[in-house]
C-alpha positions in Angstrom: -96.5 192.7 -90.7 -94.1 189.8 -92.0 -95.4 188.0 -95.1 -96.3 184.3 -94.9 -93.8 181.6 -95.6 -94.8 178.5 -97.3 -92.3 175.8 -97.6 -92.7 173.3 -100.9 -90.6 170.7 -102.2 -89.3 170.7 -105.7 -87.3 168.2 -107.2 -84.6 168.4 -110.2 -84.9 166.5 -112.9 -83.0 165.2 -115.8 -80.6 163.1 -117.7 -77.2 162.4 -116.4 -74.7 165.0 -116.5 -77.0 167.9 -117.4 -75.8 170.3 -114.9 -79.1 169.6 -112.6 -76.3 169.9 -109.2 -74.6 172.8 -110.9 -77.7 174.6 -111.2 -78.6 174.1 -107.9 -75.4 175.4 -106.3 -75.4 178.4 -108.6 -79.0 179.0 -107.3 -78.1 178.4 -104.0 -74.5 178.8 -103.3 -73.8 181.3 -105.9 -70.7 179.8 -107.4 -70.0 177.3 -110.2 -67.4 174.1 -109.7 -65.4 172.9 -113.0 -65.4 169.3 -110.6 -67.9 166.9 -111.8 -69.4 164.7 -108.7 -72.0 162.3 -109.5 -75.1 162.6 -107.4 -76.3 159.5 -105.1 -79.5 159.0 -104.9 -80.9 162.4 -103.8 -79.6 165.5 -102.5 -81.5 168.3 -100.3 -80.7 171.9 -100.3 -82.6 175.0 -100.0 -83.5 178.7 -100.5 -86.1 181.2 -99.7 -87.5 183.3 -102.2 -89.1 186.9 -101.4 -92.5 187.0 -103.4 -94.6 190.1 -103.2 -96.5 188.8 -100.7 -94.6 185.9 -99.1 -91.4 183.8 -98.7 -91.4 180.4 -100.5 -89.0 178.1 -99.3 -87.6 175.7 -101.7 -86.8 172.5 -100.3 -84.7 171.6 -103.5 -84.7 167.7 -104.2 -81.7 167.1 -106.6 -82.1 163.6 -108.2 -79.5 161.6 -109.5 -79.5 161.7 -113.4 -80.8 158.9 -115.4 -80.7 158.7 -119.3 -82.7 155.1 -118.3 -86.2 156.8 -117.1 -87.3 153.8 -116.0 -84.8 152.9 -113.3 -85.9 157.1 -111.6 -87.2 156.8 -108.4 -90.9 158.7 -108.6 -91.2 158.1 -104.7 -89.2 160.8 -104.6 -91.5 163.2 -106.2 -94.3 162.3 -103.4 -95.0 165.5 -102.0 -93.7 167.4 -104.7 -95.1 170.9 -105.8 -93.4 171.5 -108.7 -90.2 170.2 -110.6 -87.2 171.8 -112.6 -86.5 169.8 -116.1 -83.2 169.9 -116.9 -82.2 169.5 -120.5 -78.9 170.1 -122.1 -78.8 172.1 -125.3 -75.7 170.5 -126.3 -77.0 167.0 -126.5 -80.2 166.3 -128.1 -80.9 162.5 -126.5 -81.2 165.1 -123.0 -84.4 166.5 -124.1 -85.8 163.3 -125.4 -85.1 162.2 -121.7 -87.1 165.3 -120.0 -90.2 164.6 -122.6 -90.3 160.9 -121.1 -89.5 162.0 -117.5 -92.5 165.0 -117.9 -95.1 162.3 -119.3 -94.1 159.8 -116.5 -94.6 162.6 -113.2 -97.8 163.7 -115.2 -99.1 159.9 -114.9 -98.0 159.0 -111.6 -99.0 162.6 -110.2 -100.8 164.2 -111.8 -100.3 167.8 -113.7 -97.8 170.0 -111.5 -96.3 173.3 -112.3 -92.6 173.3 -113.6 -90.0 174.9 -115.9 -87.6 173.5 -118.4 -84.5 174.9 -117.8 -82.4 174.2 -121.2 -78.6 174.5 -119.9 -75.1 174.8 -121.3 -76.2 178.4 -122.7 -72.8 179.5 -122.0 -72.1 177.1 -125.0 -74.5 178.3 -127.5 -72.2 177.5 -130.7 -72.5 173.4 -129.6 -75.9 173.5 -129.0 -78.1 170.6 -131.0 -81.6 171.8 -129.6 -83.0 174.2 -131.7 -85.7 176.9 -131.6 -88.0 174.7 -133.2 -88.2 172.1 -131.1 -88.5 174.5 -128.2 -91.3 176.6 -129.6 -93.7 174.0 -130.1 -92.8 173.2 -126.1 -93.7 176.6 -125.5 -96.6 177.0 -127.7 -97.7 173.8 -125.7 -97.5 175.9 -122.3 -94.0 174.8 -121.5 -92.4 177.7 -119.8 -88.7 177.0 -121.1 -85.9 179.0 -120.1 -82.0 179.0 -121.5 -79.8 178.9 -118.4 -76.3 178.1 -117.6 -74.8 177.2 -114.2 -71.6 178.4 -115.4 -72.9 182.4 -115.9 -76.0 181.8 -113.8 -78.0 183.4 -117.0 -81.7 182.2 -116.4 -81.0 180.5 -113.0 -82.9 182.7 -110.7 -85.6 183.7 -113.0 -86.3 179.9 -113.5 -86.7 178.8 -109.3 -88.4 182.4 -108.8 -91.2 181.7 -111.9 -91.2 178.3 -110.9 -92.0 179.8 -106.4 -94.6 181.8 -107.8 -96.3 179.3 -109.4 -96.6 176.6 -106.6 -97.5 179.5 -104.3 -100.8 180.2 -105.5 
């Protein structure tokens, strides 16, 4: 017998220039690009993930980045059932930006399951976001995760945590 496969939405987001497209194509595509291309409005890809008991399909919603919250789209997350934060450790305004962006899907939709995916790991020695700050995320039941699209360290960990959460 073939397990069940549920298809759910989940959308990236983050400030501008975070690596949220990077991760994606790392996750998806398996590679890394050194070309930076701005994302337009939205961009769908997707993957399946093999759960113990089922296939999740991720219909993968990649935002464009915007340091200005307030000018993000939440239409987009209608339908959402889950999301991927995307901070980057190297530049400490980014995680001020996921805070705001995490209090704003929490108002206009209530609490959904999602992971913070801290990237840039492969850059460690520039990092500005430190252990502190992360802890108390985590002691708040943040599941936070160091990832880099350039290594892929974290990157499929993150989606498959994240699949096994909006499956249930």
């Amino acid at each position: 017998m073939s397990a069940a496969t549920l298809q759910k939405k989940i959308c990236m987001l983050g400030g501008f220039s975070v690596g949220k497209t990077s991760l994606v194509k790392r996750y998806v595509q398996s590679i890394f690009s050194e070309s930076y291309l701005t994302t337009v409005g939205v961009k769908i890809d997707k993957k399946s993930v093999e759960l113990s008991d089922r296939i999740v399909s991720l219909i993968l919603w990649d935002l464009a980045g915007e340091d200005d919250i307030s000018s993000l789209r939440m239409s987009y997350l209608r339908g959402s059932a889950g999301y991927v934060l995307v901070a980057d450790g190297t530049r400490s305004s980014t995680l001020e930006v996921v805070l705001s962006l995490r209090q704003r899907v929490e108002a206009d939709y209530g609490p959904l399951p999602f992971v913070l995916l801290l990237n840039k790991s492969d850059l460690k020695e520039q990092w500005v976001i430190g252990g502190t700050q992360l802890e108390l995320l985590r002691q708040n039941g943040w599941w936070v995760q160091p990832s880099s699209a350039r290594t892929g360290e974290g990157v499929e960990e993150a989606f498959k945590n994240l699949a096994d959460r909006v499956a249930r």
